[in-house]
C-alpha positions in Angstrom: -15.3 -23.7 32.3 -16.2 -26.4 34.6 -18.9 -27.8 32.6 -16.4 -27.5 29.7 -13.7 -29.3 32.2 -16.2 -32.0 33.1 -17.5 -32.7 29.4 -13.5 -33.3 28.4 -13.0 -35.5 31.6 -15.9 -37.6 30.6 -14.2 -37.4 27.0 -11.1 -38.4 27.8 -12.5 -40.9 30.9 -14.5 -42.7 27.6 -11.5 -42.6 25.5 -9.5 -44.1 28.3 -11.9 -46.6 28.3 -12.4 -47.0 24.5 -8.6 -47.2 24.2 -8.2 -49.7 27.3 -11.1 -51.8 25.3 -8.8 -51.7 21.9 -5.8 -52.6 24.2 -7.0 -55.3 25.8 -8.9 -56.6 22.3 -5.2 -56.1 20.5 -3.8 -57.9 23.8 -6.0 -60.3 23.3 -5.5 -60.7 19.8 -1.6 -61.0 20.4 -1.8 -63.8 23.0 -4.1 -65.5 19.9 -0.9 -64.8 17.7 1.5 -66.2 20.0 -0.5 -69.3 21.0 -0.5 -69.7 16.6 3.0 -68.8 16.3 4.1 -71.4 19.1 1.6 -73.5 17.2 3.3 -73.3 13.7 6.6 -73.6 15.3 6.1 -76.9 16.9 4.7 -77.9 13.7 8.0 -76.4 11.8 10.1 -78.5 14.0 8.0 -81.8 13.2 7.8 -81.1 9.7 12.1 -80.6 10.2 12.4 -83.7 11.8 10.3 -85.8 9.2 12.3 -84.2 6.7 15.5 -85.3 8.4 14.4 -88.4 8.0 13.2 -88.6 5.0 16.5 -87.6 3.7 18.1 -90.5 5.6 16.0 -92.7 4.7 16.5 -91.5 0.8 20.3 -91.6 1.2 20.1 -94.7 2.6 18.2 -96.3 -0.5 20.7 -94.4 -2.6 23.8 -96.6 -1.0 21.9 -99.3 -1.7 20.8 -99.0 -5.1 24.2 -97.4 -5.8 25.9 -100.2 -4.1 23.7 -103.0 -5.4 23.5 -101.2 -8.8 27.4 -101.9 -10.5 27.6 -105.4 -9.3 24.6 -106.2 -10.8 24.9 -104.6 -14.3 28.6 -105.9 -14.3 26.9 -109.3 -14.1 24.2 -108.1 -16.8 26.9 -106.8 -18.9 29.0 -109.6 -18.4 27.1 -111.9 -19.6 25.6 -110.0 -22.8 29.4 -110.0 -23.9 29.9 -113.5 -23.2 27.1 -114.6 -25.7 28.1 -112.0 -28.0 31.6 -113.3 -28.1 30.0 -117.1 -28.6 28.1 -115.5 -30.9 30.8 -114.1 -32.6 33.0 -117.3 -32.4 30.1 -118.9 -34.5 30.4 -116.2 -37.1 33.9 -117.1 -37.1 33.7 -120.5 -37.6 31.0 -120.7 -40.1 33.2 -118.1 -42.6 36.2 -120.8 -41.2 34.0 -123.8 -42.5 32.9 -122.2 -45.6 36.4 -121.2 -46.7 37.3 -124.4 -45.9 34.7 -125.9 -48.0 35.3 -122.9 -51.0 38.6 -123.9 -51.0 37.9 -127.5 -51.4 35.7 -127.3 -53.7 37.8 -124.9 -55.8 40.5 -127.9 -55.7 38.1 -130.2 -56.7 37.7 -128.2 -59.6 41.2 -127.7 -60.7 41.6 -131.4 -59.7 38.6 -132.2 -62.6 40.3 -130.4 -64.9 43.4 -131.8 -64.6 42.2 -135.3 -64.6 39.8 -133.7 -67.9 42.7 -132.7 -69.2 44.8 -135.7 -69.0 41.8 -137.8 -70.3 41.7 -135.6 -72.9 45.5 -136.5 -73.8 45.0 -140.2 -73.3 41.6 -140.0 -75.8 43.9 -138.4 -78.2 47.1 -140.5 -78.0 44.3 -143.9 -78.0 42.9 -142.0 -81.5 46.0 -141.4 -83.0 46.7 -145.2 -82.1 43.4 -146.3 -83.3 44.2 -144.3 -86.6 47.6 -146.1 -87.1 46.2 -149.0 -86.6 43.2 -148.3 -88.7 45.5 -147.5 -91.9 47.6 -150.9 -90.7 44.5 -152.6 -91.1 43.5 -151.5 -94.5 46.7 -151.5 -95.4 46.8 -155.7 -94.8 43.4 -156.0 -96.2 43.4 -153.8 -98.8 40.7 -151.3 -98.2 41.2 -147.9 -99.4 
């Protein structure tokens, strides 16, 4: 029983020693860990902070842009109406002008038939004189 005593003391003295080997390996192992964890936590925190930053820095630009941004399209769009409207005042004008000029010459139409007209009454009343006189003529002279 001794021998079988001794054989399970050297067991158990070897799996002390096996287990006090895996314990200080996974020890070892953990302290690796720990060292990485503190590791990716500093680098969590300056990858935070740049971040913080970066949003500033983009919120920043965005009050700019967005500040900047209406007075400068107000001028933009300002100025597109403001040649629009000249533009359109043109338009206006040239339809003004050509009525204008429609109308006149419309006028000078009915004026030129008017006048037509009235020459056309004066030719007639001159004819019809002519004619009388015509038959006065012959009838002093004698013609047929």
């Amino acid at each position: 029983m001794e021998a079988g005593q001794t054989a399970l003391g050297s067991r158990l003295t070897s799996l002390e020693a096996a287990t006090e080997t895996r314990l200080t390996s996974v020890e070892a192992t953990l302290t690796s860990l720990e060292a990485r964890l503190t590791s990716l936590e500093a680098g969590h925190a300056e990858l935070q902070r740049r971040f913080t930053g970066l949003q500033s820095g983009l919120h920043e630009l965005r009050e700019e842009t967005i500040g900047e941004q209406p007075n400068s399209l107000r001028v933009v769009l300002m100025g597109r109406l403001d040649r629009m409207q000249d533009s359109l005042t043109n338009i206006r004008n040239d339809i003004a002008v050509n009525y204008g000029t429609s109308d006149a010459v419309r006028r000078a139409n009915d004026n030129t038939r008017d006048e037509l007209r009235s020459l056309t009454e004066q030719v007639s009343i001159m004819y019809r004189q002519m004619k009388t006189l015509e038959q006065k003529v012959r009838g002093i002279t004698g013609d047929p």
